[in-house]
N, C-alpha and C positions, 0 to 999 in steps of 0.2 A: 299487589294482590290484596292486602290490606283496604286500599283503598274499596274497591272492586268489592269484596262483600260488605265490608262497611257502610257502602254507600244504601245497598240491596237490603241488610240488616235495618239500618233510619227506615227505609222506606216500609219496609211491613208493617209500621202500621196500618197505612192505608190498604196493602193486600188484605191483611185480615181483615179491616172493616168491608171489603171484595165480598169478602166470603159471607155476609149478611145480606138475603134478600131486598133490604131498605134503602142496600145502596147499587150503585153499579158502575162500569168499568169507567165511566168517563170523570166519575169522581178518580179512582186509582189511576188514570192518566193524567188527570192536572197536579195530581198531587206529586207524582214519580217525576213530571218536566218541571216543576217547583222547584224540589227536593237536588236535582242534578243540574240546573243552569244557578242553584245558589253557591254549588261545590266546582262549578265551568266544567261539567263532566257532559259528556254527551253518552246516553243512556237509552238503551231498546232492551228489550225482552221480545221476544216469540209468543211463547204462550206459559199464563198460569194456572194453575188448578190445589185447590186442598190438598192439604196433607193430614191426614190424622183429625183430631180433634181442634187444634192449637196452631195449626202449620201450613205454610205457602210454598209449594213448588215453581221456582222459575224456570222454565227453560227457554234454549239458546237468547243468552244474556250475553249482549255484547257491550263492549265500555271503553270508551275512547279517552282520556284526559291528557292536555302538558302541563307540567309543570317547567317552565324556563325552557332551557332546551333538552327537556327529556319528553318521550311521549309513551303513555303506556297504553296499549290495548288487550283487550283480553276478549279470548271468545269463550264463555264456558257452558258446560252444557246443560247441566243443572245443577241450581242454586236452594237448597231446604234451610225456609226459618219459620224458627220455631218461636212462639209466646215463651216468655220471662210468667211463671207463672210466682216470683216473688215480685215483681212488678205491680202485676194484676190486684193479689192479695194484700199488699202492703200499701201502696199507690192509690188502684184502681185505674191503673194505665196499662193500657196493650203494649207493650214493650217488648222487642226482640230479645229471644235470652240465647240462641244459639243459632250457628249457622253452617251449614254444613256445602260444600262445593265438590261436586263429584265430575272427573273431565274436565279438559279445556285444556286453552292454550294458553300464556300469557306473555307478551313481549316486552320490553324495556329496549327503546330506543333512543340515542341521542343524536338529536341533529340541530348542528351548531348552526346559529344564524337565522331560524325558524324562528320568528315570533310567537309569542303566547298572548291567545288569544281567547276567550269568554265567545264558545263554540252558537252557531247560529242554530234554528230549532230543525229539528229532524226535517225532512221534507214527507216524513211520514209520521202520523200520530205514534207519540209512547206508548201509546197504548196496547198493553200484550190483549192477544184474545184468547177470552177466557174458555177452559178446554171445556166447562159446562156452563150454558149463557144461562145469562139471569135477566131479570126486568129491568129495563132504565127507569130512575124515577127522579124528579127535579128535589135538587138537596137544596133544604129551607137555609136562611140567609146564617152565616157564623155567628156565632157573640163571639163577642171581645175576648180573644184567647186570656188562659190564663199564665202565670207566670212557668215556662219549662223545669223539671225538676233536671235535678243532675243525672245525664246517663249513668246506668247502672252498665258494670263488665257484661263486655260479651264474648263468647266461648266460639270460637273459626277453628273449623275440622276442613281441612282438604285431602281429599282423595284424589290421586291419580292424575295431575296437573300438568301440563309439558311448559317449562319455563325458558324463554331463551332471553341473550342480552345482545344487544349491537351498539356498540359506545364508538362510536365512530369522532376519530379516526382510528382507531383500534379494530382490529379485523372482526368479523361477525361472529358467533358460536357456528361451530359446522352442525352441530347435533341439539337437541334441547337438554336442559337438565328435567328429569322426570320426577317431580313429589309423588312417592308412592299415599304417603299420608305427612300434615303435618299438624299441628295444634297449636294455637295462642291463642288470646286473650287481651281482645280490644275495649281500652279503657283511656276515653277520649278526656275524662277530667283529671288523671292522673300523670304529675312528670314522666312517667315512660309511659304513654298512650298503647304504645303495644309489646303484651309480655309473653316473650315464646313460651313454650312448651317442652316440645321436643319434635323430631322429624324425621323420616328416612326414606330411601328413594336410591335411584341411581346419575352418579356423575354421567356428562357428555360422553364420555369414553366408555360407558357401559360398568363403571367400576361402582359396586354397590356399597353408599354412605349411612350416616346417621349423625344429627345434628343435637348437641344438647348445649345449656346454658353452664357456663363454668363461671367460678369467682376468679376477680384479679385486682387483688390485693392494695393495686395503685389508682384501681378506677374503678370507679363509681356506676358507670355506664355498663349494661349488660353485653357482655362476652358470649359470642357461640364458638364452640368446636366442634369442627366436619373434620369427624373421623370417617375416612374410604377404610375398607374391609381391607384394601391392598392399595399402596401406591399408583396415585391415576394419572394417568398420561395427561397433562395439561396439556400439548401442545396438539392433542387430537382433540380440542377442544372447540377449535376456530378455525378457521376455513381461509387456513394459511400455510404454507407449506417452508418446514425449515430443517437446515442442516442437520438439525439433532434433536433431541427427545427429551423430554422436560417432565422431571413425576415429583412428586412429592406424598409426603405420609400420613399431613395431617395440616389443616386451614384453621387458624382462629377469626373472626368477625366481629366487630365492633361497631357498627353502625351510630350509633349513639356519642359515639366519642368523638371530640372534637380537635384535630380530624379524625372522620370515620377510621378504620386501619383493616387492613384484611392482609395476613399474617399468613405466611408460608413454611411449615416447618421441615427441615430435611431435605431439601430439593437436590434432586442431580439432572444435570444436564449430558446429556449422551450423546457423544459423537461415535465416529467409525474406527473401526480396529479396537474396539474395546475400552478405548480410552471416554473417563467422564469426569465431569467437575462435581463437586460438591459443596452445596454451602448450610450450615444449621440451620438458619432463617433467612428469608427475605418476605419483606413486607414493603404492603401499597396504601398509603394513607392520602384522602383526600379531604383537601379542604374547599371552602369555596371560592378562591381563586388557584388553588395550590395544587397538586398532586406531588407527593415524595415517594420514588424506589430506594429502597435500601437492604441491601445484601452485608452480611456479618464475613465470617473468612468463608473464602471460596481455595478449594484444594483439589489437585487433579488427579487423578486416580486410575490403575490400571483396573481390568474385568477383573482381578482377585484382587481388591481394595488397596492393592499396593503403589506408594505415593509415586508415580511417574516423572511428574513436572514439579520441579523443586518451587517452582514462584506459589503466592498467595496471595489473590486479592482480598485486601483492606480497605472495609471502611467506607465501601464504594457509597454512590446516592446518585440520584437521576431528581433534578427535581423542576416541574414543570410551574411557571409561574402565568398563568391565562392574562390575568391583569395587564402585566409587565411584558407579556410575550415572550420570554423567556423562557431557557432551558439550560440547564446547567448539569455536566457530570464532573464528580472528581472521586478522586479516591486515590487508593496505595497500592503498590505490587511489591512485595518483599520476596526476595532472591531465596533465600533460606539460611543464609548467612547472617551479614549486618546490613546489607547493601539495602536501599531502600528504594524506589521510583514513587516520588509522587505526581498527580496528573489531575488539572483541571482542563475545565472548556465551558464555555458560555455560547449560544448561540442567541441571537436577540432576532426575532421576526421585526420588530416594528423597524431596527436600523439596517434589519440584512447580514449584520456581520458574525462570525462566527473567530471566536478567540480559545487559543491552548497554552498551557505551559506545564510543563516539566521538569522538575527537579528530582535530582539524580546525585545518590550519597552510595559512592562505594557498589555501583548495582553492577554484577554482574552480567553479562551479554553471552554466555554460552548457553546455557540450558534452553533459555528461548531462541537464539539462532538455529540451534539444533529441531526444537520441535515446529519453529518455522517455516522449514526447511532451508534457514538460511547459511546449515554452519559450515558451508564453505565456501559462504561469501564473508564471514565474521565468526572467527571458530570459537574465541574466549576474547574475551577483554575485561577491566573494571573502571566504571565510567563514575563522575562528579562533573557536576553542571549545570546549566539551566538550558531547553528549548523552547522557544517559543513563535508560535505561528498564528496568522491570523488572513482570514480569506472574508473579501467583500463580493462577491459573487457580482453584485451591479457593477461593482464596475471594474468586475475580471481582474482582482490585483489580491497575490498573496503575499503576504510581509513573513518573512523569514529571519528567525535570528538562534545562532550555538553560541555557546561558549562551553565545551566539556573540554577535559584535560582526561588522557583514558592512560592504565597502563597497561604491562604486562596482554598489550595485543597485538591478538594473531586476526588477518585479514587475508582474505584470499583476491587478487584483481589480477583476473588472465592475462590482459594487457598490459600492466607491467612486470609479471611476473608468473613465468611457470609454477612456482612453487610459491606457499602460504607464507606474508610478510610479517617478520617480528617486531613489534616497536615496544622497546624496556616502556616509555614517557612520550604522548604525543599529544601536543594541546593545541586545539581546533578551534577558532573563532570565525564566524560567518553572516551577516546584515543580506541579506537579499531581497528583492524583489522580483513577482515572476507574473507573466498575465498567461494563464494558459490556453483563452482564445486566440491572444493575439500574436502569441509564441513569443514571448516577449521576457529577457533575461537580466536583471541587473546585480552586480555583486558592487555593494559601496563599501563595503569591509569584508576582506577576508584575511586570513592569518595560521600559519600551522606552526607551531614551535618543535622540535624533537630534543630531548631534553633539557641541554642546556644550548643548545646553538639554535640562532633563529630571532626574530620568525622572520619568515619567508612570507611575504604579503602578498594579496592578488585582488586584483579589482579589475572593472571592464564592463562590459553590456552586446546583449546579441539581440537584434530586436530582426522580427521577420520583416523583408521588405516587400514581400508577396514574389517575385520571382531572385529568393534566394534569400540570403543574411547577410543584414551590416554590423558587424561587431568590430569591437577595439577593445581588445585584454592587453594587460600587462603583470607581469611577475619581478618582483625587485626581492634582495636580502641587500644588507650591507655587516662590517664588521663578524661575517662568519669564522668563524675558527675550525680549519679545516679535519683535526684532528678528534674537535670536540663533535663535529660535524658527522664523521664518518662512525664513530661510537655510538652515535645514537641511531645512525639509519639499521636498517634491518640488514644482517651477514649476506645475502641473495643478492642487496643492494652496492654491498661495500665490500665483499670479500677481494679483489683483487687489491684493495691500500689497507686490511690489514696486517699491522706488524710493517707498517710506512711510519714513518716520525715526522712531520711536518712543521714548519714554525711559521706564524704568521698570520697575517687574517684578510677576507679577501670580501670584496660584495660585486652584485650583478644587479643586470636588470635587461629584462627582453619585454618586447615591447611588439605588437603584432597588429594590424586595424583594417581594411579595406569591405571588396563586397563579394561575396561568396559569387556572385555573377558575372563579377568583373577579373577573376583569379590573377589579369598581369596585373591588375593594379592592386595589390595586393601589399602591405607595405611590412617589413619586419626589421627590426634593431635589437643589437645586441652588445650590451656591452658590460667591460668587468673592469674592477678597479680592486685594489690593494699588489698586496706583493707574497708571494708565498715562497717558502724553498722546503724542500725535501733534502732529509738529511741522509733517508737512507729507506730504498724501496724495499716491500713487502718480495719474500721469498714465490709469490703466484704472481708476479707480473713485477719483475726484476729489469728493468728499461737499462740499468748500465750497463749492464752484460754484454747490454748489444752494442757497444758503443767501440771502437776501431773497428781493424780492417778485419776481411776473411772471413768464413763463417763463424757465427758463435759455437763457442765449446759447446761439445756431443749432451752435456747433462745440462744443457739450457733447462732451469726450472721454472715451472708454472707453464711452456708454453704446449699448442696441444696439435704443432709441426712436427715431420719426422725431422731429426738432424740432416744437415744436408755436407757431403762430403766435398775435400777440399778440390777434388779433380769436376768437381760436377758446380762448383762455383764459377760465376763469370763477378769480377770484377767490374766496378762502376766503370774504372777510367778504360776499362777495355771493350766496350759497349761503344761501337759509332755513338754519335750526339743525334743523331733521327731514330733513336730507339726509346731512348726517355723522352723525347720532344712527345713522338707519338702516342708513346704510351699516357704521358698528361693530356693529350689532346684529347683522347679517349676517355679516362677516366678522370679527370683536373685539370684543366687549362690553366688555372690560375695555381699551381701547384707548389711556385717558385715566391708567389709574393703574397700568399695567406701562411696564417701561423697553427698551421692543422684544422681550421674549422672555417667553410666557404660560406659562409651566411648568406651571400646571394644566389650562389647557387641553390643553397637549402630552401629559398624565397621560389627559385624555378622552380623545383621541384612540387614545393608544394601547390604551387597555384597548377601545375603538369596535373599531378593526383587530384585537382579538386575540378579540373577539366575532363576529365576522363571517368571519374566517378570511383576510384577505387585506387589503391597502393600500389603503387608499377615503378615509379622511380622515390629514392630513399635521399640522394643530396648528400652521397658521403664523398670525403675528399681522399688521395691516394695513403693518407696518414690512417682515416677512422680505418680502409679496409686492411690495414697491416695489422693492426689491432686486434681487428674482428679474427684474423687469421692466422695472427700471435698465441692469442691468450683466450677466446672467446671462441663460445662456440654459434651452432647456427640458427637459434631461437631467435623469434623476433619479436621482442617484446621489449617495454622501456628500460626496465633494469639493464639490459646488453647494450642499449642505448649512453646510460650514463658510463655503467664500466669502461664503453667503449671510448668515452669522451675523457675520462680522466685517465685511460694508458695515452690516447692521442695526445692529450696535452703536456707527458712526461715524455712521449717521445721527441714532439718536437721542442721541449724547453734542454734537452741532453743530446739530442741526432742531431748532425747538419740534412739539408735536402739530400741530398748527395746520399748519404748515408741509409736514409730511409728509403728510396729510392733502388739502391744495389739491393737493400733485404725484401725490399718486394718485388723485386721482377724476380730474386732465388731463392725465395721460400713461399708463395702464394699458387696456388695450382690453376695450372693451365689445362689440364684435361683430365679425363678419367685414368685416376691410378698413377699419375706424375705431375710434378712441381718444380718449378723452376723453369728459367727460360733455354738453358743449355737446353734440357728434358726436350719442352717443347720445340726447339728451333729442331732440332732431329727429328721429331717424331710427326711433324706437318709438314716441312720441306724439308728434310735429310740436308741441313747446311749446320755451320757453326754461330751461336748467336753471334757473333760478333760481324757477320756477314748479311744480317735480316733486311732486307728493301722496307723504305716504307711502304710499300702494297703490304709484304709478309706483317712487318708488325703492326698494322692497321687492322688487319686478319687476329694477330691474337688481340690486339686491342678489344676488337669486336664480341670475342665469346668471352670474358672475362666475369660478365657478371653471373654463365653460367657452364661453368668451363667443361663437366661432368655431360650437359645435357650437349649444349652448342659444338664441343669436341669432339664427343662422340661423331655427331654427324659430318663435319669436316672428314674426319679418317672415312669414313664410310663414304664420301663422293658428294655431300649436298650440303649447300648455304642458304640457313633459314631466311626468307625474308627480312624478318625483323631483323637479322644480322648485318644484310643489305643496307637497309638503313642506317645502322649506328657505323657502317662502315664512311656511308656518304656523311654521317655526321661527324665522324672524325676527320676526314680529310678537308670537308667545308673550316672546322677548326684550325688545321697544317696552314689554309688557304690563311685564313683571319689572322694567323700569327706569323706570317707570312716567310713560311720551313717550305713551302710549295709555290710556284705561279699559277697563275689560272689557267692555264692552258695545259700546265702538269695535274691540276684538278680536275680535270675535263678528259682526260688523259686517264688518269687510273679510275678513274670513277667509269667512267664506259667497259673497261676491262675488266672491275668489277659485276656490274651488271652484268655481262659477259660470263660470268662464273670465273673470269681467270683470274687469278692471283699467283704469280709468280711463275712457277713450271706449274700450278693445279689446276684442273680444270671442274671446276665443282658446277651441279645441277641447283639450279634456285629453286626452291621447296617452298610451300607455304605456310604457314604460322601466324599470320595475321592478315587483316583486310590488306594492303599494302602490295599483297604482291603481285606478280606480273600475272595475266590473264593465260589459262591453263597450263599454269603451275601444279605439279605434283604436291600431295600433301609432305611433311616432313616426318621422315620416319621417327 
């Protein structure tokens, strides 16, 4: 704006000499395209006419100039200058002494890339026409100018000017700022060429301001203060639309200082439900390659000023480097404690790549999981450590790396666990790599410690192969301490071995690799090494109790069985030999020659689930489900997983097969509201177990896995399909271990189909694609 009547201010001399019949308009056009191709300004006016005695009205004055990549245009509507009548008297030079700008527009725009360029001449004369014509007359030739004196100050009065800015990339003003009036004081041979005044007007938001010059103490450079009447909404400022609401109370301006600085005092930021931030200052300083944001403490705050959110940001800075291409933020989040989070990042356009870290002393993770909404995925913790990430976008690869040690955390993970996991000490180390176009996963170092046992290592890679994934993980510990081991996991995890004594130390390693496409081929290993003994189990899963004959004593503890009476017991050795054949055939084929855990079965199973798209078969062997039916209940999640693997493995290191075997065909439920196979063998064929065909135990073989739902319907007359099936798949079994011939397979399997089993004659019902064509549904 400065520029803009400045330019209009030089030039009145020649309007005034206008205004002398001796001359005429075509002198005040060469003089006006002189004057603005020597400043690269491109310059019109409409029309001018006298003012007063001493003065030149311009009107619709238009004004184009860039400077680099800024461009400013101004439309204003008119322009009054006035004679320097100390000029006149002292001099004897027509000199501007003031200038007055009433209307208009004025923009500031940057546009990056836009070369600056010494503007080509109007395609129409400068020449305004004058509102009363005068005579042309040929101006006799110049003499040899003489030497310019020094501008004398001149006095800029603006009234009522609409100002906007567009600094792109930065979003537009949505509104203008409006100068109701302002005043300075151009003085082009003085170190500050231009000295405000004073001014006042209203902000973009409608919020009415006033502008004065303030001292600062540290700087030399002229300071303004825009005080608004009221806190004004910056963020209705621009023609951007955001989360929350942005005001402040009061703007300092520094133009002059190097970097310029434009100072925010007060700011809150407002989000929804009430809740806002607050910070004392933040300020925008720019340099000529540099721009700096910088925010003081930011604090969060409820609608009755009360502190909400315990954290604080510190010390933040945004600082944009044009030269360097660079961008950088870091700063501090203080917990409200001791704990501290610091945090950089770098973003480099010229390389593409974008870098973070993080370090973390003692910081707290409740208060913000909480307003994250995340605190029932991480309810409290207190973390030390370093993160650090960095992502190349060209060429789709993010580098990942943890190393925190957190204690005193609670974490909440559905799938291992129904309820929130406690860990006293849990130290997490992690190297990855990830492409997330290419879906593409690599872990070269992982590591968890739980207090003092450990770590447990894990490494692998999943990379997509377009139809599915080829991945190879593996998980190893060695030299674990089972005692030290189980104290540190979280109680949800280990409750069934505490108040166990263990002596020894043991290490593993499972090992997994194949193609998500190919599920048989699919490869898994598993193996352990040390030696462990237990000197005496935990009162919630008490395995020696169970150990001779008969049923265990009535106050069996920890388990969550009814007791089972000694008249309602059947004895292992009194059980024909095709009762456990078939019941392994069913549920364990290999029941006899694994040590409680079928790993290849576990390998079917999984590749069965990952064919099928979903959880349908689980790979337990006759051990885990005594277990699961001992001491566990019927969540399925990992924790009941692991419980379930370390009662299996105390059973079979203290049970013979034999043994385990009598306690689950007479304490495992076979139908809705009874357990046991005496129970059952009366209550589907009214016989005594010891008398079951294998048709009958192939039958309970079959609804085992869901004895409540598949029981039900046997009593009631009908055999689900899918029952059907795991019937033919048990006797195909009988076949393979050759308890059957094939012609006795061919044999009961038609009589099955048949719905007969034994004296029953049940209706096949449907329950899956599988079954026979107009099949009833199953009730």
């Amino acid at each position: 704006m400065a520029l803009c009547v400045g330019l209009l201010a030089l030039a009145m001399l020649a309007g005034y000499a206008a205004r002398l019949p001796v001359l005429g308009g075509d002198l005040v056009a060469a003089e006006m395209e002189r004057f603005a191709r020597r400043h690269r300004v491109n310059l019109r006016v409409k029309t001018y006419q006298p003012l007063g005695l001493t003065g030149l009205r311009f009107e619709g004055v238009e004004v184009r100039a860039r400077r680099g990549d800024y461009l400013l245009e101004a439309d204003l509507d008119e322009v009054d200058v006035r004679v320097s009548m100390q000029a006149l008297f002292t001099r004897g030079e027509v000199y501007p002494g003031e200038v007055e700008v009433h209307g208009g527009d004025i923009r500031l725009t940057r546009q990056p890339g836009v070369a600056a360029r010494t503007p080509e001449p109007p395609p129409e004369s400068t020449s305004a026409t004058p509102a009363k014509s005068t005579k042309s007359q040929e101006t006799p030739p110049a003499s040899k100018p003489a030497k310019p004196s020094a501008p004398l100050p001149l006095l800029t009065i603006v009234h009522d000017v609409r100002m906007s800015v567009d600094f792109a990339p930065l979003p537009a003003m949505q509104r203008p700022l409006w100068v109701q009036r302002a005043d300075f004081l151009i003085a082009p041979g003085r170190p500050t060429p231009v000295e405000f005044r004073h001014a006042y007007g209203q902000m973009p938001d409608g919020t009415s301001f006033a502008i004065k010059e303030v001292a600062d103490a540290g700087n030399e450079a002229a300071t303004y203060l825009i005080q608004p009447r009221e806190p004004t909404r910056i963020d209705r400022w621009f023609n951007i639309h955001l989360p929350f609401a942005v005001s402040t109370e009061s703007m300092t301006l520094c133009p002059q200082c190097s970097p310029a600085v434009f100072a925010l005092k007060e700011v809150e930021f407002a989000a929804g439900h009430g809740v806002r931030a607050r910070s004392d200052l933040m300020s925008l300083s720019a340099g000529k390659n540099e721009v700096r944001l910088n925010l003081a403490t930011v604090s969060v705050v409820d609608g009755e000023g009360s502190v909400v959110f315990p954290y604080e940001l510190a010390n933040f800075e945004l600082q944009y480097d044009a030269l360097a291409r660079t961008t950088i933020v870091q700063g501090e989040v203080e917990d409200g404690q001791s704990g501290v989070a610091s945090f950089s990042a770098n973003w480099s356009s010229t390389w593409g790549v974008l870098t973070s870290h993080i370090l973390l002393k003692d910081f707290q993770s409740a208060p913000a999981s909480k307003t994250l909404g995340l605190g029932h995925a991480v309810a409290r913790g207190v973390h030390s450590g370093e993160v650090e990430l960095s992502y190349e976008p060209a060429l789709d690869l993010v580098e990942f790396s943890l190393d925190v040690d957190s204690r005193d955390l609670v974490v909440s993970l559905p799938l291992v666990n129904d309820e929130p996991l406690e860990f006293a000490q849990l130290g997490l180390e992690l190297d990855a790599l990830f492409q997330p176009m290419a879906r593409t996963l690599s872990v070269n170092r992982g590591a968890a410690t739980l207090g003092q046992a450990g770590p447990v290592r894990l490494d692998g890679y999943a990379v997509d192969a377009g139809a599915g994934f080829i991945f190879d993980i593996s998980l190893a510990a060695e030299n674990l301490h089972p005692q030290a081991l189980r104290d540190a996991m979280p109680l949800s995890l280990s409750k069934l071995a505490r108040g166990s004594n263990f002596e020894g130390e043991f290490g593993f390693e499972i090992a997994t690799s194949g193609h998500t496409r190919f599920p048989a081929d699919i490869a898994l290993s598993v193996g352990f090494e040390g030696d462990v003994s237990v000197l005496g189990d935990s009162r919630r899963a008490d395995v020696l109790v169970l150990a001779g004959t008969g049923p265990p004593s009535i106050d069996l503890p920890g388990t969550l069985v009814n007791a089972i009476a000694l008249e309602d017991w059947v004895d292992y050795e009194a059980l024909p030999m095709r009762v456990p054949l078939v019941l392994a055939a069913a549920e364990d084929a290999k029941f006899f020659k694994h040590e409680g855990f079928d790993w290849a079965g576990l390998r079917r199973a999984i590749a069965f689930n990952i064919e099928q798209g979903a959880l349908k078969r689980g790979g337990s062997t006759l051990s885990q489900q005594l277990s699961k039916n001992l001491f566990l209940d019927r969540e399925r999640t990992l924790a009941r997983k692991l419980q379930e693997a370390y009662v299996t493995w105390r059973l079979e290191r203290e049970l013979s097969k034999e043994r385990i075997l009598e306690l689950y065909v007479n304490m495992v439920e076979w139908g809705p509201g009874f357990q046991g196979i005496r129970a059952a063998a009366q209550r589907y064929f009214k016989v005594p177990a010891e008398e079951l065909s294998i048709a009958q135990t192939a039958l309970l073989g079959a609804i085992l896995p869901g004895p409540s739902i598949f029981g039900r319907q046997v009593l009631n007359g009908y055999l689900a399909s899918s029952r059907l099936e795991k019937i033919e798949h048990i006797l195909s079994n009988l076949r393979f271990m050759k308890i059957i011939t094939p012609p006795e397979y061919t044999e009961l399997y038609a009589e099955a189909k048949a719905g007969r089993i034994g004296d029953l004659q049940l209706t096949i019902c449907a329950d899956d694609s599988n079954a026979p064509g107009g099949a009833p549904r199953c009730p």
